[in-house]
VEXFI-661231 format. One record per residue (C-alpha): residue number from 0; residue in three letters; x, y, z. Coordinates in Angstrom, 2 decimals, always signed. Example, Ala and Ser with C-alpha at 12.3 -4.5 7.8 and 13.67 -1.06 7.14 Angstrom:
{0 "ALA" {+12.30 -4.50 +7.80}},
{1 "SER" {+13.67 -1.06 +7.14}},
***
This chain:
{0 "UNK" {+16.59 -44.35 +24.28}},
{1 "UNK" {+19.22 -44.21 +21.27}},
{2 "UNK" {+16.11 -43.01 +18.46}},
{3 "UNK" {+15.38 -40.22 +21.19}},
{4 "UNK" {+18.75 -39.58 +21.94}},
{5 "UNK" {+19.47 -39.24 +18.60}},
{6 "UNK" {+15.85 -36.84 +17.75}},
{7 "UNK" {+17.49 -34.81 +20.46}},
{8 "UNK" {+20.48 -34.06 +19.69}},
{9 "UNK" {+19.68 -33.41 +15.91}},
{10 "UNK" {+16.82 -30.73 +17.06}},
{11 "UNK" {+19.70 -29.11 +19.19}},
{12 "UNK" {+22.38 -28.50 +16.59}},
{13 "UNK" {+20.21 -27.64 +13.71}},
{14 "UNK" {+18.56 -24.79 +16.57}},
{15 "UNK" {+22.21 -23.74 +17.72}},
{16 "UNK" {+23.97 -23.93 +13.87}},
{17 "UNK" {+20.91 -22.40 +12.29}},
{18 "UNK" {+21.09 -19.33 +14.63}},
{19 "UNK" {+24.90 -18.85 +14.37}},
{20 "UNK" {+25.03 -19.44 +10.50}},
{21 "UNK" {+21.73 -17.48 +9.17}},
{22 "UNK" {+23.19 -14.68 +10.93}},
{23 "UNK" {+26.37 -14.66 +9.26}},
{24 "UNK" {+28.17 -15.20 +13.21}},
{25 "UNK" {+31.00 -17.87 +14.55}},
{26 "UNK" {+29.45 -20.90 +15.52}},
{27 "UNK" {+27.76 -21.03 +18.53}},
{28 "UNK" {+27.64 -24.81 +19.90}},
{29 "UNK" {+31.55 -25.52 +21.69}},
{30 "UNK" {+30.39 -27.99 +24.14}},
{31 "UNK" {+27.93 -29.83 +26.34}},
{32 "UNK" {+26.68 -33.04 +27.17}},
{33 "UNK" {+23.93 -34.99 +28.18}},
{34 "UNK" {+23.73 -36.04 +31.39}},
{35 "UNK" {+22.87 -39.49 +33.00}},
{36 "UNK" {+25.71 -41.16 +31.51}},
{37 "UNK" {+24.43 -41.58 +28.05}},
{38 "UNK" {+26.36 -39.18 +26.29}},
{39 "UNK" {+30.18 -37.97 +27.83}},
{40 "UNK" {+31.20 -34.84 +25.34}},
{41 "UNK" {+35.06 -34.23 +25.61}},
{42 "UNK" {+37.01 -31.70 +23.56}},
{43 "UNK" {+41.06 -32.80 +23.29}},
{44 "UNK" {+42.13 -28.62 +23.41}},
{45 "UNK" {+43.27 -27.84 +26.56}},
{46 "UNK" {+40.53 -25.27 +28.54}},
{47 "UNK" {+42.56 -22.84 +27.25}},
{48 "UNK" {+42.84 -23.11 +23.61}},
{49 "UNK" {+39.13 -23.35 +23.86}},
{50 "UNK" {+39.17 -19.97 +25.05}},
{51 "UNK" {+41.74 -18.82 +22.60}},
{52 "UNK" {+39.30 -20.09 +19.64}},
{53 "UNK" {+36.69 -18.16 +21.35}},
{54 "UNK" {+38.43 -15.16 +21.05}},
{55 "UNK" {+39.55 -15.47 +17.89}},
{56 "UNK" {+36.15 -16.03 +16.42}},
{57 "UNK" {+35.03 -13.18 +18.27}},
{58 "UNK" {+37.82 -10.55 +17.94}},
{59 "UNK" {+38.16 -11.67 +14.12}},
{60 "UNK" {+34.48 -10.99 +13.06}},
{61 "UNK" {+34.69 -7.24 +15.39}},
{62 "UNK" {+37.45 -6.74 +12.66}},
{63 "UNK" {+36.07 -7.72 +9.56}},
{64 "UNK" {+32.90 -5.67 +10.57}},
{65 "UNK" {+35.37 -2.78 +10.09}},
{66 "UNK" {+36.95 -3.69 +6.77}},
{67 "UNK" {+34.48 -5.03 +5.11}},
{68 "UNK" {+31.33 -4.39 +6.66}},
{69 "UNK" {+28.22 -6.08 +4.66}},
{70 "UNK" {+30.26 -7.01 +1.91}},
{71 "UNK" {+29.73 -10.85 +1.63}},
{72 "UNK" {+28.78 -13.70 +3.94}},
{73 "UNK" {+31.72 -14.79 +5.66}},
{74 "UNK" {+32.28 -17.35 +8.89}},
{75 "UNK" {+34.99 -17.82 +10.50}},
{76 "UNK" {+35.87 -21.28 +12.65}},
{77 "UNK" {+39.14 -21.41 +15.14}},
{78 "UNK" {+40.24 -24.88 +16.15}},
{79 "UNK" {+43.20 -24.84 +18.34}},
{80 "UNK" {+44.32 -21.79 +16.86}},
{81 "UNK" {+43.67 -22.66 +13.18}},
{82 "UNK" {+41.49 -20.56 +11.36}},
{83 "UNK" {+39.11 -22.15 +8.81}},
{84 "UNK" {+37.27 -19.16 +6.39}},
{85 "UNK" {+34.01 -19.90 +4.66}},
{86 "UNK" {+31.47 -18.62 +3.14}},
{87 "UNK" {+31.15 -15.69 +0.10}},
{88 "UNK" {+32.38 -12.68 -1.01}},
{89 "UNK" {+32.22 -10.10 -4.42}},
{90 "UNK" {+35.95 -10.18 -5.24}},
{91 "UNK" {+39.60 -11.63 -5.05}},
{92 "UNK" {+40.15 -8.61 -2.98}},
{93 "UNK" {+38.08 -8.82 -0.39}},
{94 "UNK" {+38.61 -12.99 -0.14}},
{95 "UNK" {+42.74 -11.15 +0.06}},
{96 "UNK" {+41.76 -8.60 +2.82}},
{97 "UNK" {+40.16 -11.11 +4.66}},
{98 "UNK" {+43.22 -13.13 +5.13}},
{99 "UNK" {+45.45 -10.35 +5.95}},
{100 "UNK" {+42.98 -9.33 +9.01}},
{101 "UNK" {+42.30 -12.44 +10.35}},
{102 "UNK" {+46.48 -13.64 +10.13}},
{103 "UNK" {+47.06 -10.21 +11.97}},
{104 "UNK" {+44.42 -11.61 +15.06}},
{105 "UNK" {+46.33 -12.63 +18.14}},
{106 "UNK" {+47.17 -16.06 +18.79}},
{107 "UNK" {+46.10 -16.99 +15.42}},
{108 "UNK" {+48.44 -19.60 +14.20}},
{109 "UNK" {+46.99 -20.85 +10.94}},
{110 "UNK" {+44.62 -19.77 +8.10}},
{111 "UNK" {+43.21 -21.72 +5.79}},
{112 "UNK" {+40.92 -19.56 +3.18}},
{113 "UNK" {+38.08 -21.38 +1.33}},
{114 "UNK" {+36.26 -18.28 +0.75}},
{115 "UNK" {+34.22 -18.41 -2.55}},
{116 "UNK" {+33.96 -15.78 -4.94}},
{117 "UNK" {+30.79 -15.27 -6.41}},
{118 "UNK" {+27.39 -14.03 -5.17}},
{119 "UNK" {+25.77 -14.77 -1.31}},
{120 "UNK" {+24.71 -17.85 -0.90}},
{121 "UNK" {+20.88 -17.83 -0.90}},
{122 "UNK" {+18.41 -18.63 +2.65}},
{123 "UNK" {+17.64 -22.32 +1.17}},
{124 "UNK" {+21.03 -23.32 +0.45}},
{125 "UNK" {+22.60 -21.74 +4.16}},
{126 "UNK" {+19.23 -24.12 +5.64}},
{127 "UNK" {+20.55 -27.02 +3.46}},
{128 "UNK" {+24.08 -26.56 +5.36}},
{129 "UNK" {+22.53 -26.52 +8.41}},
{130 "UNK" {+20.91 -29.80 +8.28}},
{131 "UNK" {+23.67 -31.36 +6.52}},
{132 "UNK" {+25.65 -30.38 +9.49}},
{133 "UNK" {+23.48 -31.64 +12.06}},
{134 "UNK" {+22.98 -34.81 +10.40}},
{135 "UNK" {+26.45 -35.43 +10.01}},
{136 "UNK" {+27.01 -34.76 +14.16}},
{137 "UNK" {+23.98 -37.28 +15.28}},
{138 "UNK" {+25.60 -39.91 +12.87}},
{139 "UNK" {+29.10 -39.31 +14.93}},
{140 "UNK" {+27.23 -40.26 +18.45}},
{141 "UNK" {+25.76 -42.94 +16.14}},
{142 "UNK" {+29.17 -44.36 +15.00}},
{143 "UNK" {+30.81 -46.37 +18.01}},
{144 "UNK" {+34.05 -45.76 +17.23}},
{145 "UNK" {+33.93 -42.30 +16.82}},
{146 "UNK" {+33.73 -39.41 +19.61}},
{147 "UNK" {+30.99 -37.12 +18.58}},
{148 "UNK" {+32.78 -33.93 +20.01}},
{149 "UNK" {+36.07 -34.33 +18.48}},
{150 "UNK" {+35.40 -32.81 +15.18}},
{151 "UNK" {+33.93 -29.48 +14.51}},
{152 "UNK" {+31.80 -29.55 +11.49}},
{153 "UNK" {+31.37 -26.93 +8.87}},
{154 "UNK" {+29.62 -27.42 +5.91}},
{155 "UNK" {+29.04 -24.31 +2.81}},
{156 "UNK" {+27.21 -24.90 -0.28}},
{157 "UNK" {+27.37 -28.75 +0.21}},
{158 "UNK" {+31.04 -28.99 +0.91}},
{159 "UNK" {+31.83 -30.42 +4.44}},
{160 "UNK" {+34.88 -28.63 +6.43}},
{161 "UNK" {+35.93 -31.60 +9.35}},
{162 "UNK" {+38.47 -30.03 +12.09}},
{163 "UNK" {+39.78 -31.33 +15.29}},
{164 "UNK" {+43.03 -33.31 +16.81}},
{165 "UNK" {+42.45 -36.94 +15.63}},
{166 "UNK" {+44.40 -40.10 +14.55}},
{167 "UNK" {+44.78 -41.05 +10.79}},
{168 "UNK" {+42.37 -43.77 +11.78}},
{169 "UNK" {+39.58 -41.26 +13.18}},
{170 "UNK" {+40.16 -39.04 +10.42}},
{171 "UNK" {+39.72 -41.32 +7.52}},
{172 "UNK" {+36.50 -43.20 +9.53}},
{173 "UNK" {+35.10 -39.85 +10.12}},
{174 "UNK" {+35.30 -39.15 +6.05}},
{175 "UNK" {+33.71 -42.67 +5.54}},
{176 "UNK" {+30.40 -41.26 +7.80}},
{177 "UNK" {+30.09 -37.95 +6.48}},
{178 "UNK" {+30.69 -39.35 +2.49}},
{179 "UNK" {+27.30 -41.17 +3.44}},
{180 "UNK" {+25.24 -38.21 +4.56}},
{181 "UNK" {+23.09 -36.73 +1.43}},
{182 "UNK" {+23.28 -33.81 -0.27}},
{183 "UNK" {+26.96 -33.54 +0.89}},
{184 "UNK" {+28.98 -32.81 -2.57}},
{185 "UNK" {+32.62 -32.63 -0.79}},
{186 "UNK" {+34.47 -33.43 +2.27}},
{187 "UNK" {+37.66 -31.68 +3.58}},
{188 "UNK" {+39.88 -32.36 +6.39}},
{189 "UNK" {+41.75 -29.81 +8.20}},
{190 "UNK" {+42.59 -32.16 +10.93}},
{191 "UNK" {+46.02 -31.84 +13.45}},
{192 "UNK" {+46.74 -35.80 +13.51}},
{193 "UNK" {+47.97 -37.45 +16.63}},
{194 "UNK" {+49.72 -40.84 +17.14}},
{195 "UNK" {+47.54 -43.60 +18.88}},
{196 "UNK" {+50.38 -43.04 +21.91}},
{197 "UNK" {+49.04 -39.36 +21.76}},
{198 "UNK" {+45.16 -40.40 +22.13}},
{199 "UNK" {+45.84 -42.55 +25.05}},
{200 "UNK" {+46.84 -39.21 +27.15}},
{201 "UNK" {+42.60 -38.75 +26.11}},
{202 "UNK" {+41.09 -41.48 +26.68}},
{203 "UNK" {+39.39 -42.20 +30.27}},
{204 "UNK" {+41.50 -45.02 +32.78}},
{205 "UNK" {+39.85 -47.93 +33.74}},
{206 "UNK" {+38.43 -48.09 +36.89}},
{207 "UNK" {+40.66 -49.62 +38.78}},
{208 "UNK" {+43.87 -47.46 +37.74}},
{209 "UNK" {+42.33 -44.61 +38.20}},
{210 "UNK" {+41.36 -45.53 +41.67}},
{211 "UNK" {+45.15 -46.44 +41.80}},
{212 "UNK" {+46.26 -43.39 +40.58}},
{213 "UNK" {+43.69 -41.45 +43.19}},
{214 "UNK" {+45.82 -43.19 +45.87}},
{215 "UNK" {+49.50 -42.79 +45.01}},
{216 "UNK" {+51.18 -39.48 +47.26}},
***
């Protein structure tokens, strides 16, 4: 049940990521899960900072259609309101006017540039990213101590972009996995750490104080 598990999930995300990065758009996996108990998906944003990101991606790409238009291959990622750029374009100036449209989006509260500049990546190297990514998300359900849907993966030209609210702990186990996955050349966090008294407020009650909880006026 794991192995198929597993087969399943990777088939999903390289489908999903494949679509949303060959066509140059904001990712288009944020959530799911599969039911029956095997995998529980949870996202630690509230319901709505996940709809802020969504926005963001989505107002943010409307505007660099205007400035830039086809000029470069560019994605942009929002994770509780910090905005990770990727991807290529021609010149300093465009990597410059990127920045200064996507810092003017509303409710953006971050921006961390790691545009390159140089020529377009080509079709084999975006595919290359698109496995690497969905490898590195089945090895997450994989990894016991990690949860799967905490960290959003990016990964350009072999360099892999982890974001998401995690402990130190998390974080640096999370590096360990993705470190392991080939034809990754880099990993770099842009994680918003939280104190193990933090996680708790995440983490599902036993049983028997929830049902306690359930019961208290």
């Amino acid at each position: 049940m794991r192995f198929k598990l597993r087969t399943w999930l990777l088939r999903s995300l390289v489908a999903a990521t494949l679509c949303g990065s060959l066509g140059a758009c904001a990712p288009l996996l944020v959530g799911g899960a599969v039911m029956g108990g095997t995998l529980v998906i949870t996202d630690r944003r509230t319901s709505g900072a996940q709809l802020e990101d969504e926005g963001i991606e989505l107002r943010g790409l409307s505007r660099l259609q205007d400035a830039i238009g086809d000029r470069g291959h560019v994605n942009i990622t929002s994770y509780n309101r910090q905005v990770l750029i990727t991807g290529e374009v021609a010149s300093a100036q465009d990597k410059q006017t990127i920045e200064q449209v996507l810092s003017r989006v509303e409710n953006v509260r971050g921006i961390v540039n790691e545009l390159g500049v140089m020529g377009t990546s080509s079709l084999t190297q975006r595919s290359s990213d698109v496995l690497i990514s969905a490898r590195i998300k089945a090895s997450f359900v994989d990894t016991k101590d990690l949860s799967a849907n905490t960290f959003k993966v990016v990964t350009e030209r072999g360099t892999v972009y982890l974001m998401g609210r995690v402990t130190q702990t998390e974080g640096t186990r999370a590096a360990e996995v993705v470190r392991s996955i080939p034809g990754v050349q880099k990993v770099v966090r842009i994680f918003e750490y939280l104190s193990d008294e933090e996680l708790r407020q995440y983490l599902p009650r036993p049983p028997a104080l929830a049902a306690s909880a359930a019961k208290s006026p």
